[in-house]
VOZAPA-295733 format. One record per residue: residue in one letter; x negated, y negated, z of N, C-alpha, C in turn. Coordinates in Angstrom, 2 decimals, padded with zeros to 5 digits, m for minus. Atoms other than C-alpha are relative to their C-alpha. Layout:
BEGIN
rec rest:A, n.x:X, n.y:Y, n.z:Z, ca.x:X, ca.y:Y, ca.z:Z, c.x:X, c.y:Y, c.z:Z $
...
//
This chain:
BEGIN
rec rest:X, n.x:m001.08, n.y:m000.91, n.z:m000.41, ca.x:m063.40, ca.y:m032.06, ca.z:m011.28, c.x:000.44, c.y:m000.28, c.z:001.44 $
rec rest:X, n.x:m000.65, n.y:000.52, n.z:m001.14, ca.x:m061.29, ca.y:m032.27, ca.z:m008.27, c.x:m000.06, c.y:001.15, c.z:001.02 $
rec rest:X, n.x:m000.52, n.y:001.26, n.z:m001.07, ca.x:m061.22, ca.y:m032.29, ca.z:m005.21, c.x:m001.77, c.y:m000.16, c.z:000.21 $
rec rest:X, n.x:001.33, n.y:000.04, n.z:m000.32, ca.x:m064.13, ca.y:m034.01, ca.z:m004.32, c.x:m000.54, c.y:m000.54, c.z:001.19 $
rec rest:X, n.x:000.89, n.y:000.60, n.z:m000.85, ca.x:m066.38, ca.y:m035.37, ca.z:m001.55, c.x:m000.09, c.y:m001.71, c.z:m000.64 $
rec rest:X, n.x:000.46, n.y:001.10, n.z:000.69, ca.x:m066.96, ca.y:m039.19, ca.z:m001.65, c.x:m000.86, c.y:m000.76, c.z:001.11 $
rec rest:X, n.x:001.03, n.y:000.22, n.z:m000.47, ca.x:m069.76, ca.y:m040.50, ca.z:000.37, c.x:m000.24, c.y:m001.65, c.z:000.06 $
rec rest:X, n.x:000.92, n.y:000.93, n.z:000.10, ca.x:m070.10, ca.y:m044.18, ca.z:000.70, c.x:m000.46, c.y:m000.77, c.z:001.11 $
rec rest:X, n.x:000.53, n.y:000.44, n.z:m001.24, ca.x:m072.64, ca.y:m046.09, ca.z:002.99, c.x:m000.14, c.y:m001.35, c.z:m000.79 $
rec rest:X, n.x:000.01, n.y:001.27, n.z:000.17, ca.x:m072.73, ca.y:m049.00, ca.z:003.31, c.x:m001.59, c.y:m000.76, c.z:000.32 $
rec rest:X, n.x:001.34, n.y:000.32, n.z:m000.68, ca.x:m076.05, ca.y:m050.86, ca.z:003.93, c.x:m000.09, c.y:m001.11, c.z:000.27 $
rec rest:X, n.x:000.56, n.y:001.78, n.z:m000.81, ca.x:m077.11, ca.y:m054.48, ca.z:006.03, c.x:m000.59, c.y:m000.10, c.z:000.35 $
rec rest:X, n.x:000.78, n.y:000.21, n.z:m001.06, ca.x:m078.81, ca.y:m055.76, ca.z:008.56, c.x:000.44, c.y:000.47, c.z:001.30 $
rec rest:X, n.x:m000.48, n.y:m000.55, n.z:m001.37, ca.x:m076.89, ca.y:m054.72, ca.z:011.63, c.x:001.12, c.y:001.10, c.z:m000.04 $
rec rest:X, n.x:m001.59, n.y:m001.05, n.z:m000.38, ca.x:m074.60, ca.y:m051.49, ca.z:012.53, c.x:001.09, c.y:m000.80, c.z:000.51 $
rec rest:X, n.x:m001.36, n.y:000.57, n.z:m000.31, ca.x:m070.97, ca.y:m051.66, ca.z:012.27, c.x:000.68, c.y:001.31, c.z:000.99 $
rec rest:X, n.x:m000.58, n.y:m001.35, n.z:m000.57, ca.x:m068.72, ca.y:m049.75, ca.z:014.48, c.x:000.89, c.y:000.60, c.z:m000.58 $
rec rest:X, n.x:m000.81, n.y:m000.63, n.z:000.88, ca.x:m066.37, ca.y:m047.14, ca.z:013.29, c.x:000.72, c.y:m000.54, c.z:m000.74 $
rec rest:X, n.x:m001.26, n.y:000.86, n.z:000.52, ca.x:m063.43, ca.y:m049.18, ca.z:012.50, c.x:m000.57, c.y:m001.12, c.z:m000.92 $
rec rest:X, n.x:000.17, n.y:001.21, n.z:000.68, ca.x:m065.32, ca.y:m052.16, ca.z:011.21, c.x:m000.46, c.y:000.66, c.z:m001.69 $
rec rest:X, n.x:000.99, n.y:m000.77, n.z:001.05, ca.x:m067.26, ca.y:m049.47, ca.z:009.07, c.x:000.91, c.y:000.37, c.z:m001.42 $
rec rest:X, n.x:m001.46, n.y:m000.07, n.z:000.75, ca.x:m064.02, ca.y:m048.47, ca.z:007.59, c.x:000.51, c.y:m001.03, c.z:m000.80 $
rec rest:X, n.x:m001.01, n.y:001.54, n.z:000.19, ca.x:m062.67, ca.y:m051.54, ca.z:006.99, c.x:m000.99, c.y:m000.69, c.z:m001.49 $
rec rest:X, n.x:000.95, n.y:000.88, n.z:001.32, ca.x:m065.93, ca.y:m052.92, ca.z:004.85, c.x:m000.14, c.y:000.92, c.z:m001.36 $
rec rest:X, n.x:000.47, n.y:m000.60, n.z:001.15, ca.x:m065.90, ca.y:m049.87, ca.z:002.97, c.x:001.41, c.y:000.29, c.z:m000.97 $
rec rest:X, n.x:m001.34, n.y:m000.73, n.z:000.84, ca.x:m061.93, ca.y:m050.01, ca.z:001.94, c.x:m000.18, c.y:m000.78, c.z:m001.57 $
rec rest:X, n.x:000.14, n.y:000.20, n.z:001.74, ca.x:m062.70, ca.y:m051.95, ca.z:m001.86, c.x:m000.35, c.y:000.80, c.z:m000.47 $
rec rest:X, n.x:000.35, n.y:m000.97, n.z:000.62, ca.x:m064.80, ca.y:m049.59, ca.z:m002.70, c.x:000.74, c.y:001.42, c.z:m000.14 $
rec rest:X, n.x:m001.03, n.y:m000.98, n.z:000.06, ca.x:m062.34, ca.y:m046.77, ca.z:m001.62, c.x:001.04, c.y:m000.58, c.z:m001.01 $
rec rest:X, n.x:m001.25, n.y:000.47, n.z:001.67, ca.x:m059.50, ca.y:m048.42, ca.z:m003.64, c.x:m000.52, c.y:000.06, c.z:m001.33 $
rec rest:X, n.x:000.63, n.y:m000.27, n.z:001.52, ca.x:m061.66, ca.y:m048.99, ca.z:m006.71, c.x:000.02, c.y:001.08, c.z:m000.34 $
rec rest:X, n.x:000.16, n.y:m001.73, n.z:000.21, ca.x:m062.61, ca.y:m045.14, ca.z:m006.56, c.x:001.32, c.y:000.43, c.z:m000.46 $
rec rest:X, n.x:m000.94, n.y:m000.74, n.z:000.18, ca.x:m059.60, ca.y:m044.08, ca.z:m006.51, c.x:000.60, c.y:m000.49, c.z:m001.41 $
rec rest:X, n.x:m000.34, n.y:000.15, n.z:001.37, ca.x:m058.79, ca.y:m046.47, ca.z:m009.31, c.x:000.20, c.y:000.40, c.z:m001.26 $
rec rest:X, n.x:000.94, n.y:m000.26, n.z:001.11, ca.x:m061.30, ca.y:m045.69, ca.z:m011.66, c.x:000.46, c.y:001.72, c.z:m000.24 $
rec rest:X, n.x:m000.44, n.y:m002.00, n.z:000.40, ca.x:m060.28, ca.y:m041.44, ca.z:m011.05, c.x:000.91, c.y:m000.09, c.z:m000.33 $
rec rest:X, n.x:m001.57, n.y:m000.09, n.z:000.32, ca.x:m056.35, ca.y:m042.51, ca.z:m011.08, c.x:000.60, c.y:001.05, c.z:000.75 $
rec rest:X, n.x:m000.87, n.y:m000.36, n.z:m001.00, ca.x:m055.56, ca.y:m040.60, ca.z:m007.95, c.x:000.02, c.y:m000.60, c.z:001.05 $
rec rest:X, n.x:000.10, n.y:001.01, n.z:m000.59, ca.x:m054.36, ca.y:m042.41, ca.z:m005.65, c.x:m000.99, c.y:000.34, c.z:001.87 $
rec rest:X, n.x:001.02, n.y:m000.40, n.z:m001.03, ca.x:m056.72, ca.y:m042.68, ca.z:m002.05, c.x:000.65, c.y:000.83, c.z:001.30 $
rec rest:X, n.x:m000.65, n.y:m000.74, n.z:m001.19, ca.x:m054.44, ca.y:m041.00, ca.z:000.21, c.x:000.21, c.y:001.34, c.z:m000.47 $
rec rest:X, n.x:m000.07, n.y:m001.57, n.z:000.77, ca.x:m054.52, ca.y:m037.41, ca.z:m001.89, c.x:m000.99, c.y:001.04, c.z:000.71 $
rec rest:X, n.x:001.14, n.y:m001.03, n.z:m000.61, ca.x:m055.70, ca.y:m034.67, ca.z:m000.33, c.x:m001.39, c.y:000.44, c.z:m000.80 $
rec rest:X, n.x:001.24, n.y:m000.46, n.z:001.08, ca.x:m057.79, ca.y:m034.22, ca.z:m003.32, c.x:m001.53, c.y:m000.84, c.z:000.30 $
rec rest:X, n.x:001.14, n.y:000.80, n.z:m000.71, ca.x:m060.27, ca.y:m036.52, ca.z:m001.27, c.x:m000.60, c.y:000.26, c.z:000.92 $
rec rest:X, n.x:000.44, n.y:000.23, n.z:m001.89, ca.x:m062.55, ca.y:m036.26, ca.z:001.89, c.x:m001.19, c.y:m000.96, c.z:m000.52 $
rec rest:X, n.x:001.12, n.y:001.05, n.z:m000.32, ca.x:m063.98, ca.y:m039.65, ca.z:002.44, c.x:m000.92, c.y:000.15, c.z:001.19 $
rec rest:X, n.x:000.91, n.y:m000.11, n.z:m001.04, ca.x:m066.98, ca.y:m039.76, ca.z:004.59, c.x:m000.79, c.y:m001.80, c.z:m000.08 $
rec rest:X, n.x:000.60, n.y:001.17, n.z:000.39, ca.x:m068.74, ca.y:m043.16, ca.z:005.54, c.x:m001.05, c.y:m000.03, c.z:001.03 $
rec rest:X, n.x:001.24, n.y:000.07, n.z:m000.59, ca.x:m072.27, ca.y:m043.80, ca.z:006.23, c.x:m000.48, c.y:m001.54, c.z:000.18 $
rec rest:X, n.x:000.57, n.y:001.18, n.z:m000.05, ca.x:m074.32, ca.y:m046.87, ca.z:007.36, c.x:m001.80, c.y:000.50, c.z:m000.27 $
rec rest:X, n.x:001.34, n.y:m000.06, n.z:m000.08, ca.x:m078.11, ca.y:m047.59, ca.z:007.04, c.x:m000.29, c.y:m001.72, c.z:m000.09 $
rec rest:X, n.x:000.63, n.y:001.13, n.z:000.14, ca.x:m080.13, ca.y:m050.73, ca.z:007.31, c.x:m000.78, c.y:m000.27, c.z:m001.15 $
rec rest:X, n.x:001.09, n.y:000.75, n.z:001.05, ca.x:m081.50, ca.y:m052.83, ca.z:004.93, c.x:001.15, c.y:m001.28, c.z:m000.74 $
rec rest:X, n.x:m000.71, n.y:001.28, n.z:000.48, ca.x:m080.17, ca.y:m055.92, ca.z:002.86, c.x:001.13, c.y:000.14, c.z:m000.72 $
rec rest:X, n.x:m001.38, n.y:m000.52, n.z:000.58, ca.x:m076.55, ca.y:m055.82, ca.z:001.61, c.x:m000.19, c.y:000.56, c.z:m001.16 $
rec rest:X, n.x:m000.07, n.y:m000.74, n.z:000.74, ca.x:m075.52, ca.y:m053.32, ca.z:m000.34, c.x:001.17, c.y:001.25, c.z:000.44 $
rec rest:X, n.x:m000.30, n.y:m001.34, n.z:m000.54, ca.x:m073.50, ca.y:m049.84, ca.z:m000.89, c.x:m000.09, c.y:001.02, c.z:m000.56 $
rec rest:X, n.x:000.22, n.y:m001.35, n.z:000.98, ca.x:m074.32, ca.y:m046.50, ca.z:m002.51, c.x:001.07, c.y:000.82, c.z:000.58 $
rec rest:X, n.x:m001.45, n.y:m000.91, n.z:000.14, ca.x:m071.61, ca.y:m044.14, ca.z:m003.66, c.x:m000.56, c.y:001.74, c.z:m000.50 $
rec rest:X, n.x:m000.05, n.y:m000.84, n.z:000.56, ca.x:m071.94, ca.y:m040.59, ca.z:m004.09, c.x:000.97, c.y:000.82, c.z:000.03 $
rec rest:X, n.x:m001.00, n.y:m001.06, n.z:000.08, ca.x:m069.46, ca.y:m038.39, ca.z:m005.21, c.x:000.20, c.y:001.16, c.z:m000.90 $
rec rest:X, n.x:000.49, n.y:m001.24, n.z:000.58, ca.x:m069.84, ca.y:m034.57, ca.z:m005.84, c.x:001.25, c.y:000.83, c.z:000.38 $
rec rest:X, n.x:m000.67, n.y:m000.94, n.z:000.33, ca.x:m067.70, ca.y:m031.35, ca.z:m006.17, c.x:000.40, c.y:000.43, c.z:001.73 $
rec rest:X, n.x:m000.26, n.y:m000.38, n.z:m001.72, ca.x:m065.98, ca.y:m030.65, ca.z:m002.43, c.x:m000.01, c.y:001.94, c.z:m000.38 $
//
């Protein structure tokens, strides 16, 4: 159901800074939005983006805002 929260971190070896953080995580934003069929600029969204260390990767969670 809508609107939701979407949560994704990204994970590596080294912190990115805001902007870069953004930037690595926009596929996965586009896909999302794909896969729901609204598009990523809808208010029906609040993206949030996290980092953590460890070997590439990115976990997605997205729950009920």
């Amino acid at each position: 159901p809508m609107p939701i929260l979407v949560t994704i971190t990204r994970v590596g070896p080294r912190k990115l800074d805001d902007d870069n953080l953004a930037s690595a995580c926009k596929y996965i934003r586009d896909t999302i939005a794909t896969i729901v069929g609204v598009d990523d600029g809808s208010d029906e969204y609040t993206w949030r983006y996290e980092q953590k260390r460890g070997k590439y990767g990115v976990d997605v969670e997205i729950t009920p805002r």
